[in-house]
Structure formats: C-alpha cells, structure tokens
C-alpha positions in Angstrom: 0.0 0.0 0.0 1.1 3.7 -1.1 2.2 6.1 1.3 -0.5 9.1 0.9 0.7 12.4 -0.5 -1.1 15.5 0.5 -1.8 18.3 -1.8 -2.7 21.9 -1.9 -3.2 23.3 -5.7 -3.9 26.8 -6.7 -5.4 26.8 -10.7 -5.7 29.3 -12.8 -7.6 29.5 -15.9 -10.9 30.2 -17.5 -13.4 28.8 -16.0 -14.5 26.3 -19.0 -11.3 25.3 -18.7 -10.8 24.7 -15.3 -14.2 22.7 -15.2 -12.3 20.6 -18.3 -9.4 20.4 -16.0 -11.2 19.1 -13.1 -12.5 16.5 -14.3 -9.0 14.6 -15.0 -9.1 14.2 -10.9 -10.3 10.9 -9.2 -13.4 11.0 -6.9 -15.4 8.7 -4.8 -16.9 7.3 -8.4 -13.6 7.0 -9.7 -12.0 7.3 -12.6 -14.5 10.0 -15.1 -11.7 10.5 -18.9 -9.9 8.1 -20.5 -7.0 10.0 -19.7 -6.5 11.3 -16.0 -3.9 12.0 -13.4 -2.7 8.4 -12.1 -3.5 7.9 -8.6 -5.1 11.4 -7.8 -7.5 11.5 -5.8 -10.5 14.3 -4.4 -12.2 13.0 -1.3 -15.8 13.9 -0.2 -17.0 14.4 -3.6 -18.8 11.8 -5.8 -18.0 13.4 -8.9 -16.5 16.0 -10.7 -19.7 17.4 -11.6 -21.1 17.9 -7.7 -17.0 19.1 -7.0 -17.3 22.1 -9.6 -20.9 23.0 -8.0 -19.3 23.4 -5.0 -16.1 25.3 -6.2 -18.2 27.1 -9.1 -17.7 30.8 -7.3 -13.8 30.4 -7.2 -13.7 29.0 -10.9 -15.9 31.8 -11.8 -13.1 33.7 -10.7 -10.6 31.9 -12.8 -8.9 30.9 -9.5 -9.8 27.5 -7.6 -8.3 26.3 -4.3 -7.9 22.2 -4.9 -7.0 19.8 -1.9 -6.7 16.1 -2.6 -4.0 13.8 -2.0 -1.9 11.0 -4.5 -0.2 8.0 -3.9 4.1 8.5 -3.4 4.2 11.5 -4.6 3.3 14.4 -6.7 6.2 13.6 -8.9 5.2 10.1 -9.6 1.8 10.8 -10.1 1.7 14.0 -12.1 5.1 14.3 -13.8 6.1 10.8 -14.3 2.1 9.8 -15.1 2.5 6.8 -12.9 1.4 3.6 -13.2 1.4 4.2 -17.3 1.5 6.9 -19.8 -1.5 5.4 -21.9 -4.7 6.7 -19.6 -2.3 8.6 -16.7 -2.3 12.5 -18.5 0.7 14.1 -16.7 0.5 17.4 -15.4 2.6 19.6 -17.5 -0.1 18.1 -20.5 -3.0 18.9 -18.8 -2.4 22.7 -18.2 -0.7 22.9 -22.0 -4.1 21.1 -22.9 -6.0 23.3 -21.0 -4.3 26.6 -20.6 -4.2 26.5 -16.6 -1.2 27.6 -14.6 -0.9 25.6 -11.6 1.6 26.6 -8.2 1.2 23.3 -5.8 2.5 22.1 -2.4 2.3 18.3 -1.2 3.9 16.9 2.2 4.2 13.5 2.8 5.1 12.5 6.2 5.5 8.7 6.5 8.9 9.1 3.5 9.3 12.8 5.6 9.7 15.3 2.2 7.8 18.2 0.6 7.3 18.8 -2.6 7.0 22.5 -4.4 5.7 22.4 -8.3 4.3 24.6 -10.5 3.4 24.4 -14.5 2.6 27.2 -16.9 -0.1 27.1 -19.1 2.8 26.1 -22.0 3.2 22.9 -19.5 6.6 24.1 -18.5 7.8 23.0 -15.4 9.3 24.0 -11.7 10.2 21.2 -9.4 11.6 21.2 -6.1 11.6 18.2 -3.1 12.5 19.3 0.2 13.3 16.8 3.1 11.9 17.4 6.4 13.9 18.8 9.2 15.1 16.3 11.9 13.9 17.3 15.5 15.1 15.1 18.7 12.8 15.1 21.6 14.8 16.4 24.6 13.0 13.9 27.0 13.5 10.8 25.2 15.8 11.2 22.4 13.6 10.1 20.1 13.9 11.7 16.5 11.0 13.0 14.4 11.1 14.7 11.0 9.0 18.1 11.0 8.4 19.9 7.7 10.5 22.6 6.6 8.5 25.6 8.2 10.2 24.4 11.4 13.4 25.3 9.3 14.1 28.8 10.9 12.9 28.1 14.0 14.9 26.6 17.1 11.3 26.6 19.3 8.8 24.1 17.7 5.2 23.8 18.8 4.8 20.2 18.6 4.2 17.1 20.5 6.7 13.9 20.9 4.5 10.9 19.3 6.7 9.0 22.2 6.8 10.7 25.4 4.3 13.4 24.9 6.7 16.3 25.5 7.0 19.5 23.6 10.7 20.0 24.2 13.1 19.6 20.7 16.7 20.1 19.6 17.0 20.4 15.9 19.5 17.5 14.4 22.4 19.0 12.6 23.4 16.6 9.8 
C-alpha cells in the first residue's frame, strides 16, 4: 500500500477550462476520462460534476483552491504519469491542454519530504523536493522529522509521538 501524499493546488484559468481540468481528478466514483492523473484523488465528492458545483464561485473567478492527495508523490503521479502513460495524463499536458497555470504544495510525512511544483499554461515545469527537518525530543531522544516551516525556527510547537513532550533540539546533519 502507497504512502498518501497530501496536496494543496492553486489553478488558474478560464473557467471552461478549469471545469475541463477538473475532471481529470479521481473521486469517490472513480476514474471519469480516459485520460487522467494516475492515482489522484479528491475526497468527499462523488463526482467532478457535484465538486465544480461546489467550487463554481472560485472558478468563476478563474482561481480555484484544490485539496486532494496521491499516492508517493506528486512527482510520480503527475510528472512521471505513474502507473502508465496510456490513460495517466501528466500534469505539464494537462495545463498545456488546457491553458491553466498551476503553483502546488504536497507533504508526505511517512517518507518525511515536501514537494513545491508549479506548471505554466505552456506545461513548463518548476520542481523542487525538500526533506523534512530532523527534530530530537529532549526527554527521550527520540527523533521526528518536521516539515520545513520548522526550518528557521529553534522553538517548535509540537508534540513527541513518544513521550508526549513538547521540548526539541533540531539534528544537525
């Protein structure tokens, strides 16, 4: 079973092409095109129909806020059009295909990375992974990876999934 990779996208477009767009998603019914982004999914929604009824006001703006998660990774889903290139679209298509200009964020935290991406609506491409930061628990030693907004900071606001405690050292590598 996949690790889950949480996204946040921000789309830009018009809105009979974001509507196009959103319908290359997964939701609760599945799979809608014959071509789509492999392993992407939108939760909570049935299908893209009942999702763009919902997020018609943004779209109408030629902006909509998208939350959804893959499988891996971003990168492997949308760029590398995992599991196959024959139905899997990959991202940098679908906005050329569409004229959308996309600026997403992902974290996945079992692996411990971020991921920064964005595609202009010629489908070219911005790509950056970013490891979390290693934390140790001054209680119990015990090491946890934070993401990287916990870069600059030496006084974290999180909890030890050991002890409880909400005392950390950051781990110079």
């Amino acid at each position: 079973m996949p690790n889950n990779c949480f996204f946040d996208i921000e789309a830009k477009g018009k809105p009979k092409d974001l509507k196009r767009f959103l319908k290359h998603f997964i939701y609760d019914n599945g799979v809608e095109r014959k071509t789509y982004l492999a392993r992407t999914f939108i939760d909570g929604y049935t299908n893209s129909k009942e999702y763009i009824i919902d997020k018609i006001g943004e779209i109408e703006k030629e902006e909509v806020f998208i939350s959804g998660w893959c499988a891996w990774s971003c990168w492997s889903c949308w760029i590398e059009g995992y599991p196959n290139k024959k139905e899997c679209i990959t991202m940098g298509d679908l906005c050329k295909k569409y004229v959308i200009e996309i600026n997403a964020k992902s974290e996945e935290g079992l692996m411990g990375f971020e991921e920064e991406l964005a595609v202009s609506k010629d489908g070219y491409l911005t790509y950056e992974e970013i490891d979390f930061v290693e934390w140790k628990c001054k209680k119990c030693g015990v090491i946890q990876n934070f993401p990287k907004g916990h870069r600059e900071d030496d006084s974290i606001n999180e909890i030890c999934g050991e002890c409880g405690e909400n005392k950390f050292e950051r781990v110079e590598k």
